[in-house]
C-alpha positions as CSV (number, residue, x, y, z in Angstrom):
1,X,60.8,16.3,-1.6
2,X,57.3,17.7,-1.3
3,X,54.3,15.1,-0.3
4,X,50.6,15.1,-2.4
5,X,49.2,17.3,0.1
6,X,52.0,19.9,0.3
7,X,51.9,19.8,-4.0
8,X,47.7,20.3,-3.7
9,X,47.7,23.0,-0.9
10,X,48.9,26.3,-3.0
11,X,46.4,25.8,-5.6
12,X,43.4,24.8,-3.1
13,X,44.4,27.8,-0.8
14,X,44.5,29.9,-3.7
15,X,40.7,28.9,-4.6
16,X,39.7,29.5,-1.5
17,X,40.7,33.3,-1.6
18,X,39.3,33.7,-4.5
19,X,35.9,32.6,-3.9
20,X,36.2,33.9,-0.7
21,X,36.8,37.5,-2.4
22,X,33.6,36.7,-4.7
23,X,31.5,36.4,-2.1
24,X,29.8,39.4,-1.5
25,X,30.1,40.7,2.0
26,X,26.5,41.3,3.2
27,X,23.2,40.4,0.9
28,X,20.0,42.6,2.7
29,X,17.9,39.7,2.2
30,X,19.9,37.4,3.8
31,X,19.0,38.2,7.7
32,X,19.1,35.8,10.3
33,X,15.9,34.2,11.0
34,X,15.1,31.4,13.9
35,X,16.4,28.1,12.5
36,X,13.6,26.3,15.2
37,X,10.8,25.9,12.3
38,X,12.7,23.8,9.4
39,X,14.3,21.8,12.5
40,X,10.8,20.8,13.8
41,X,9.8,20.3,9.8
42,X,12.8,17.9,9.6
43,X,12.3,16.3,12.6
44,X,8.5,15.8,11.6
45,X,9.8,14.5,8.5
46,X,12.1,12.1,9.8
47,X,9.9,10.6,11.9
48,X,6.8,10.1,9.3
49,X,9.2,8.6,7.2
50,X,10.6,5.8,9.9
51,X,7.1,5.3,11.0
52,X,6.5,4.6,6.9
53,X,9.4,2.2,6.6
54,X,8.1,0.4,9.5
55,X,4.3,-0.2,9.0
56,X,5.4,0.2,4.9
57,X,3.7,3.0,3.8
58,X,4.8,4.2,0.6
59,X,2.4,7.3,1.3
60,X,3.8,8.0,4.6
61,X,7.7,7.9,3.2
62,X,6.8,9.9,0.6
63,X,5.0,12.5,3.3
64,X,8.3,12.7,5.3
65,X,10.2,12.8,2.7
66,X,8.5,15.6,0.9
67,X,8.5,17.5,5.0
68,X,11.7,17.2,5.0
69,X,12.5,18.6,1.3
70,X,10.3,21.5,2.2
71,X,12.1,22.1,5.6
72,X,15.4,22.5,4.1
73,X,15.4,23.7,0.5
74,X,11.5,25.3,0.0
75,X,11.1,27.1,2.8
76,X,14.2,29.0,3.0
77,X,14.4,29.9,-0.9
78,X,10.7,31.0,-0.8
79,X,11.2,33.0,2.4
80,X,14.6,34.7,0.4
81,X,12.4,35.4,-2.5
82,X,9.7,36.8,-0.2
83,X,11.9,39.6,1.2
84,X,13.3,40.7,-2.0
């Protein structure tokens, strides 16, 4: 008698070939670029934000939180609409 994950397998391995054959194979804008400047962004982020929680700064938090926002989803998406 099968188990729950031997009756869920098929169907998740068969999702996962077909996405995996939607994805395209190589998108020109897509090049790899140094990771090192949204890393120190985050970082930056982080930090201004603990240092907000701990004197209570509501300005500070919201600084590192919008540092870190812009290290991980701005940057990239305007640097991908930039090269196309």
């Amino acid at each position: 008698m099968p188990t729950d994950w031997a009756i869920l397998a098929a169907p998740v391995s068969q999702l996962a070939q077909l996405l995996a054959q939607m994805v395209p194979e190589r998108h020109p804008n897509l090049e790899p670029t140094n990771p090192t400047p949204y890393l120190l962004l985050m970082l930056f982020g982080f930090a201004v934000g603990a240092i907000g929680h701990l004197v209570r700064s509501r300005t500070l938090v919201a600084i590192g939180v919008l540092a870190v926002f812009l290290g991980t989803v701005l940057l990239p998406i305007g640097i991908f609409l930039a090269r196309s």
